[in-house]
VOVEXTOR-665652 format. One line per 5 residues: for each residue x, y, z of C-alpha. Coordinates in steps of 0.02 Angstrom, whole numbers, plus 32768, in hexadecimal, padded with zeros to 4 digits. Example, Ala and Ser with C-alpha at 12.3 -4.5 7.8 and 13.67 -1.06 7.14 Angstrom:
# VOVEXTOR-665652
8267/7F1F/8186 ~ 82AC/7FCB/8165
END
This chain:
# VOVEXTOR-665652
8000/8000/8000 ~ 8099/8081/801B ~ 80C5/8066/7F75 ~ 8026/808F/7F43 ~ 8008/812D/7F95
8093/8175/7F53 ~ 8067/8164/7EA1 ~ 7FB1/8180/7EC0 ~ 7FDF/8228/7F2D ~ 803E/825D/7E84
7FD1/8226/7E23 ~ 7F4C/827B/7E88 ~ 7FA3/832A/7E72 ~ 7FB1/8311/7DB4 ~ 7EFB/82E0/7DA6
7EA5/8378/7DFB ~ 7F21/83E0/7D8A ~ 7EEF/8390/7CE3 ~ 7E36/839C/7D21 ~ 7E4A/844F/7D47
7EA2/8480/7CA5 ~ 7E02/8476/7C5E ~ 7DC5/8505/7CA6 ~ 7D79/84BD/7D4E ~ 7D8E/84FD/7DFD
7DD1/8479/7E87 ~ 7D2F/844E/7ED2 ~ 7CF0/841F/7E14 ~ 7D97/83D6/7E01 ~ 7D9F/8358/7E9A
7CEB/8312/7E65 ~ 7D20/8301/7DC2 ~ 7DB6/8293/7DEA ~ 7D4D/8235/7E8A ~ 7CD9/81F8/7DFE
7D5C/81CF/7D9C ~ 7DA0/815E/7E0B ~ 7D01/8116/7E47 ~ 7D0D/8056/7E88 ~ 7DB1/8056/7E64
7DFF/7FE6/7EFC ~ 7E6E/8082/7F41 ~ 7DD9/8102/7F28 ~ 7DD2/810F/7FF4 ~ 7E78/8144/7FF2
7E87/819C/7F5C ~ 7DEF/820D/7F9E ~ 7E50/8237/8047 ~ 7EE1/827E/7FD0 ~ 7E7E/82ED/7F7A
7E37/832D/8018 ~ 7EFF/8376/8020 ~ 7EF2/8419/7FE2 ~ 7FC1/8428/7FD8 ~ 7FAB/83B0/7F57
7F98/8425/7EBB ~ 7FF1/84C0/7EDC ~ 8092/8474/7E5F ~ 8086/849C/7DA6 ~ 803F/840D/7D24
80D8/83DE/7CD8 ~ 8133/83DE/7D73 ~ 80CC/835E/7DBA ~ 80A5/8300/7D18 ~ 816D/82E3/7D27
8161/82B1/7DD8 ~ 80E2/8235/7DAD ~ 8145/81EE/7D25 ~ 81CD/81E9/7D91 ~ 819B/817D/7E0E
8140/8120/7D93 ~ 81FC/80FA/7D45 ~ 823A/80E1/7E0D ~ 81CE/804D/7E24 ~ 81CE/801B/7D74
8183/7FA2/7CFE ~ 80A8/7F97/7D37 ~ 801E/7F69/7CE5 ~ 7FBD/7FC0/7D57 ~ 7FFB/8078/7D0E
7F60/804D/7C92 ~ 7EF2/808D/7D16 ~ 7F3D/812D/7D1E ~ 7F14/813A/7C61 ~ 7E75/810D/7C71
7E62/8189/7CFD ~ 7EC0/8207/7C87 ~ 7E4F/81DA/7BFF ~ 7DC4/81F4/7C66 ~ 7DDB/8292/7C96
7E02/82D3/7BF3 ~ 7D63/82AF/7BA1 ~ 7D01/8312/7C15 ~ 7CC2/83A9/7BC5 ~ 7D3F/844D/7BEB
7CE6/84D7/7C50 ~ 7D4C/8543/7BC3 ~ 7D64/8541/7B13 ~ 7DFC/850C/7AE6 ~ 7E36/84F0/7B74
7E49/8423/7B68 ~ 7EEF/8431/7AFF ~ 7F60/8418/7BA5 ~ 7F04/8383/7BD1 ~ 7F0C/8342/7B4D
7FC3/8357/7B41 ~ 7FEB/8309/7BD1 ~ 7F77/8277/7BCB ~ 7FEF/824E/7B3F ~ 8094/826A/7B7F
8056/81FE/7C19 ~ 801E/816E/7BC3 ~ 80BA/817B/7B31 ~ 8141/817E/7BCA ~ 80D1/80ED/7C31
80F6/806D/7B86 ~ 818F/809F/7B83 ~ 81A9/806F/7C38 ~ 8144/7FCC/7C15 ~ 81A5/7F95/7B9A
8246/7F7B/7C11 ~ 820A/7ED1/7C48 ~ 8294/7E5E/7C50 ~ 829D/7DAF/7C19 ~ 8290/7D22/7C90
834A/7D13/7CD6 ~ 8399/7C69/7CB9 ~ 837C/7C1F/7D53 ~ 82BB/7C23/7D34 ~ 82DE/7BC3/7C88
8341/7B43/7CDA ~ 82C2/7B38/7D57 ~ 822E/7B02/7CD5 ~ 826B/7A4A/7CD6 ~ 8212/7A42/7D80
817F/7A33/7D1A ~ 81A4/7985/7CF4 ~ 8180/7960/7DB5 ~ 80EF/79CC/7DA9 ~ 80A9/7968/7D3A
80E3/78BC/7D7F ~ 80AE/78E5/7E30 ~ 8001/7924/7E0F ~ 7FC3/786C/7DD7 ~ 7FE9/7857/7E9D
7FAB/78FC/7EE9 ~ 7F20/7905/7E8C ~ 7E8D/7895/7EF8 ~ 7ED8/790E/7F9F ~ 7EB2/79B6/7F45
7E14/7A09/7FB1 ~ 7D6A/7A18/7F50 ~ 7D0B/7AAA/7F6C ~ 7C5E/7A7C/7F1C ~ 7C15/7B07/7E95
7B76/7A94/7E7C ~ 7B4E/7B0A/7DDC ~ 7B90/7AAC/7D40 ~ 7BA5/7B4F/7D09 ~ 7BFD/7B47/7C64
7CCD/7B6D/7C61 ~ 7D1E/7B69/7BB0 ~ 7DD6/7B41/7BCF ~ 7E5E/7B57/7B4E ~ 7F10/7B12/7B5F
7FB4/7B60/7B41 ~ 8020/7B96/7AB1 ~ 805E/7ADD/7A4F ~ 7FEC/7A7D/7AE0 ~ 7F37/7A3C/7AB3
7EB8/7A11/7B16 ~ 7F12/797B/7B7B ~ 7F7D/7A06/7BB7 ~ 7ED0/7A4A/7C20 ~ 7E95/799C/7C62
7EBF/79A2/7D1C ~ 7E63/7A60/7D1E ~ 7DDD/7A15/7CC9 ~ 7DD0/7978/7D19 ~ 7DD3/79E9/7DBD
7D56/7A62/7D88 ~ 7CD6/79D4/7D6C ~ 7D02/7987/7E10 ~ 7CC1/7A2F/7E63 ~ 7C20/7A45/7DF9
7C6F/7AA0/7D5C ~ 7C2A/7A6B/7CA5 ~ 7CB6/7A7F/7C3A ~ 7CE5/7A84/7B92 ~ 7D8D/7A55/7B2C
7DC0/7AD1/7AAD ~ 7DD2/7A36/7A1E ~ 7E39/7A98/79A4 ~ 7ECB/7A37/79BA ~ 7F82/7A79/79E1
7F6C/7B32/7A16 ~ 7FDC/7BA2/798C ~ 7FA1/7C3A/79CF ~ 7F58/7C61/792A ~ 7EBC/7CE9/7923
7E8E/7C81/789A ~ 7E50/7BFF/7941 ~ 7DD8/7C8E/7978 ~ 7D3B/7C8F/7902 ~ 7D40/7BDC/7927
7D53/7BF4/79E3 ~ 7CC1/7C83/79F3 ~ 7C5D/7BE9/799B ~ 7C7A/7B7F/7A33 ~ 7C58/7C05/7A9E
7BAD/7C1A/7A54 ~ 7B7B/7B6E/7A4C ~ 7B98/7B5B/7B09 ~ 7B43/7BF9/7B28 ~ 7AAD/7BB7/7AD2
7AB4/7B07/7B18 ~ 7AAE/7B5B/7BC9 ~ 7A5C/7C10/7BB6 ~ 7AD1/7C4C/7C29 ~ 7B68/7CB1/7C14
7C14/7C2E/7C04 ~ 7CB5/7C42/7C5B ~ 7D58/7C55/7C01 ~ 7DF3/7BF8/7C56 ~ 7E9C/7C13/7BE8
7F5B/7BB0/7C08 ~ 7FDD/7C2F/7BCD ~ 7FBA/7C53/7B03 ~ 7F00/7C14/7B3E ~ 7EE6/7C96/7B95
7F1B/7D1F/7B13 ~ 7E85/7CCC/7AB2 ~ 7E00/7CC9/7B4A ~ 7E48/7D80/7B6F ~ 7E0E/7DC1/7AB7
7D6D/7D5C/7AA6 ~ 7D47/7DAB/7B49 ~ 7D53/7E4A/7B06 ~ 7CFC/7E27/7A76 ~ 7C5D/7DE5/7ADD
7C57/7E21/7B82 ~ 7B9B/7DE3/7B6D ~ 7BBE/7D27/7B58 ~ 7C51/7D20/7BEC ~ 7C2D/7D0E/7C95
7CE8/7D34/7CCA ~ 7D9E/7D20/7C84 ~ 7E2C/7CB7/7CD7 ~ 7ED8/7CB4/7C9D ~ 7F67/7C36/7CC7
8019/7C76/7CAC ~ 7FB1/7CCF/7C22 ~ 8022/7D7E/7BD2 ~ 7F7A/7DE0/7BDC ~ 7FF8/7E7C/7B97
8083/7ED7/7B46 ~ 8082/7E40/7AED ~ 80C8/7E95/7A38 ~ 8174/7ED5/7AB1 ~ 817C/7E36/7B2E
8237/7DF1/7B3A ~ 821C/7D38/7B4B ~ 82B8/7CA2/7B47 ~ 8253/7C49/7ADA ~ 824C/7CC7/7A49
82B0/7C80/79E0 ~ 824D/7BC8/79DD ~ 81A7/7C33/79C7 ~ 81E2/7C88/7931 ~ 823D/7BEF/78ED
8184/7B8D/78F7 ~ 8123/7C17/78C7 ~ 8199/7C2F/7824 ~ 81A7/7CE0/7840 ~ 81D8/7D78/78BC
8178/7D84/795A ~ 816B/7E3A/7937 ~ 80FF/7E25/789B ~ 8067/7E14/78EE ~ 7FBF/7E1F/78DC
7FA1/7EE1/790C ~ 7EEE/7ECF/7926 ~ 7F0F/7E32/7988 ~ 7F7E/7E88/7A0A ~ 7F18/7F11/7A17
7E85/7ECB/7A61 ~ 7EE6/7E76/7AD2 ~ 7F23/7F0E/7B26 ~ 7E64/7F23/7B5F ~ 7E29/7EF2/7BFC
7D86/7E9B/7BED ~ 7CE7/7EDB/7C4E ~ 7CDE/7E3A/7C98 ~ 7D35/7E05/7D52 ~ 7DD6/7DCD/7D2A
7E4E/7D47/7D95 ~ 7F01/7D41/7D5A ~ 7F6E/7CC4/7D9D ~ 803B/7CCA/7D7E ~ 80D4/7C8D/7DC8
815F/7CFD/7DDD ~ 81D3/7C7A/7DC7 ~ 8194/7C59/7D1D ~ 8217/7C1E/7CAF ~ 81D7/7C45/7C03
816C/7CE8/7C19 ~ 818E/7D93/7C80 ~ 811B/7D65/7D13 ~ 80DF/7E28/7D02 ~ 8093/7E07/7C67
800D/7D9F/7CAE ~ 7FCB/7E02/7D1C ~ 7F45/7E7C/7CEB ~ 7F21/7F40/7D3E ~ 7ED9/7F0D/7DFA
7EC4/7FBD/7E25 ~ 7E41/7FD0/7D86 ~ 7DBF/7F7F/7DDA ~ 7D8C/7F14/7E7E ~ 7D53/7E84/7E08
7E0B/7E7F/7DC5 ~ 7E92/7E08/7E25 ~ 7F29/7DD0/7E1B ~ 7F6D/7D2F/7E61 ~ 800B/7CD7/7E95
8047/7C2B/7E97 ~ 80D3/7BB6/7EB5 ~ 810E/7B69/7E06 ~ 8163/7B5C/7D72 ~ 8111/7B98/7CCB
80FE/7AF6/7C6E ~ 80AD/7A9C/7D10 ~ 801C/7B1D/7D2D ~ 7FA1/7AA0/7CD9 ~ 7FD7/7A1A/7D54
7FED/7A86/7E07 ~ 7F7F/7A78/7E9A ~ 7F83/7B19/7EBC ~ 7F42/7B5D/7E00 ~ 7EB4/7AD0/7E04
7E6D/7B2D/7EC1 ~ 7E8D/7BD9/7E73 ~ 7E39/7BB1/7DE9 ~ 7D91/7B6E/7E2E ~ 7D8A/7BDF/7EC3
7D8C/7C7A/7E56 ~ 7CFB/7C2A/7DE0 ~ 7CA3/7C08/7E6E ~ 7CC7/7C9B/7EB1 ~ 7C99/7D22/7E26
7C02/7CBB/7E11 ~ 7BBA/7CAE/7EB3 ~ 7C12/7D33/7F13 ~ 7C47/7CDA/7FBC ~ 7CF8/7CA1/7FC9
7D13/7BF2/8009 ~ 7D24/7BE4/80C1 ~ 7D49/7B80/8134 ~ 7DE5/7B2C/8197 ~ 7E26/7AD1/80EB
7E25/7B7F/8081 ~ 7E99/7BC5/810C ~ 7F0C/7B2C/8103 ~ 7F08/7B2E/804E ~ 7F5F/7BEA/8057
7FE3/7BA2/808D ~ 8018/7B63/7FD6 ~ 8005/7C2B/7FA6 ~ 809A/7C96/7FAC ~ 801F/7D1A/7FD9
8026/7CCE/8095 ~ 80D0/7CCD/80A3 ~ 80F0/7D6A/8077 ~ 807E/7DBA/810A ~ 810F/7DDB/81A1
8102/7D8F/824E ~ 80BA/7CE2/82AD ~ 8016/7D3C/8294 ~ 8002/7CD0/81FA ~ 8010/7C2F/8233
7F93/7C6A/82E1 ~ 7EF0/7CB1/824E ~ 7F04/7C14/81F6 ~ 7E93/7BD8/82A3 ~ 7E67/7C72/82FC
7E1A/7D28/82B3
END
């Protein structure tokens, strides 16, 4: 959270600025940016800094550089796409003055130019990760043994979940999520389009799918994507917001896909029979977009094949918008405990609203590096106590 509120007090300052370059007086100005920021999961806070009346007396472009700057400090973020949004926002409401929307305008430009450049600084996964992907093998091996101990949470919805496997996998590389998902109450459905190129040609086809099983069930379908899968679920998402209930990556790169710096590159473009950079523009570009659907992303930061900050999408956006760790290597995602609970919980979750509960969900966080990251024996005592 410190992190936080020091970009967001920047931020803040910069805001009421652009708003009031426009032409509107503070009190006009504050509203405008309140709204602008409404349900986003800092808006609490973000109202208490505008409260701060210190906060605008610098000049624009003194704190649009002070933004950017610690916007470089903490470095590459997919979440700086909220700021543009916010940016964005506040731009397209109507100037209190002719003429007067030129500097905001200016600005919302210069922001979201030096924010890609900052994004595209995203370093390759170092060597060690690489090396580490041949843990995978045990992944894989050991799950045939793990799998009857894994906790059930029943859904008891067969509500529909389209799953798609990853880049050169098919759809034996999704079995143990989709053998899982069943187990819990899930209906799901195999992509059947063989070995996943990560071709758009695969989309009119996949949208076809996706409208069968909305038919067959008259209810909206979940999307559930494995690395390239979920660059497809991600777009068809977009595409039909009305047909899909929610959106969950694995290990997915759900951005700054057309700059990412992978160790694999060279393979990609060797299969694909031409440059990685020669892609399709339109392709990329909806991919960018964050679907108005809730969103799960699940990565591994010791991923050995992807930059683990490619698959995660902009929490601060919205509060239907999470990110979440695990334990793992890249290549074993589609065979690790801890993906197969992430994965139903959050379906179950978006769908019904109520988290699991219960003495086994708190024993289950400890697979999560989310719990060992918390400081103190306090960690191990609320595993049993409140």
């Amino acid at each position: 959270m410190e992190n936080n509120k020091t970009l967001y007090t920047s931020f803040t300052k910069l805001a009421l600025k652009v708003a009031m370059s426009k032409g509107l007086t503070l009190l006009k100005a504050k509203d405008i940016v309140i709204r602008k920021f409404e349900l986003h999961p800092f808006e609490e806070m973000i109202i208490g800094l505008i409260d701060d009346n210190k906060l605008i007396k610098k000049e624009i472009n003194t704190l649009l550089n002070e933004c950017i700057s610690v916007c470089e400090d903490f470095g590459p973020d997919r979440d700086y796409v909220t700021l543009i949004i916010v940016l964005d926002r506040i731009n397209k409401v109507k100037p209190a003055k002719k003429g007067s929307n030129e500097i905001a305008n200016q600005v919302l430009i210069t922001f979201k130019e030096k924010i890609e450049e900052i994004n595209t600084r995203i370093e390759s996964p170092p060597l060690f990760n690489v090396l580490l992907e041949t843990r995978s093998v045990v992944e894989w091996v050991s799950m045939f043994g793990i799998y009857p101990f894994i906790p059930k949470h029943k859904a008891s919805k067969n509500r529909p979940v389209l799953l798609m496997p990853p880049y050169l996998g098919n759809d034996l590389s999704t079995t143990f999520v989709r053998n899982y998902l069943r187990s819990v109450g899930f209906k799901t459905y195999k992509w059947e389009l063989g070995v996943n190129m990560i071709n758009s040609k695969s989309l009119p086809k996949l949208i076809e799918k996706l409208d069968e099983i909305f038919e067959k069930h008259q209810e909206k379908v979940s999307l559930v994507g494995w690395s390239g899968g979920g660059i497809f679920a991600k777009i068809i998402a977009n595409r039909h917001p009305d047909k899909v209930e929610q959106l969950i990556t694995i290990g997915s790169p759900v951005w700054g896909v057309k700059n990412m710096k992978t160790p694999v590159v060279r393979s990609l473009e060797f299969l694909r029979g031409r440059k990685l950079k020669e892609r399709n523009d339109k392709f990329i570009k909806e991919l960018e977009e964050i679907p108005d659907v809730p969103v799960t992303c699940i990565y591994t930061k010791t991923d050995g094949l992807l930059p683990w900050k490619h698959c995660m999408e902009a929490e601060t956006l919205r509060k239907d918008i999470k990110n979440i760790e695990v334990f793992g290597s890249h290549c074993g995602m589609g065979a690790n405990a801890s993906v197969l609970l992430t994965v139903a919980n959050s379906l179950n979750t978006n769908i019904t609203g109520k988290k699991p509960e219960g003495i086994i969900t708190k024993v289950e966080s400890l697979f999560f590096p989310e719990f060992w990251e918390q400081k103190g024996i306090s960690k191990f005592t609320n595993l049993f106590f409140s």
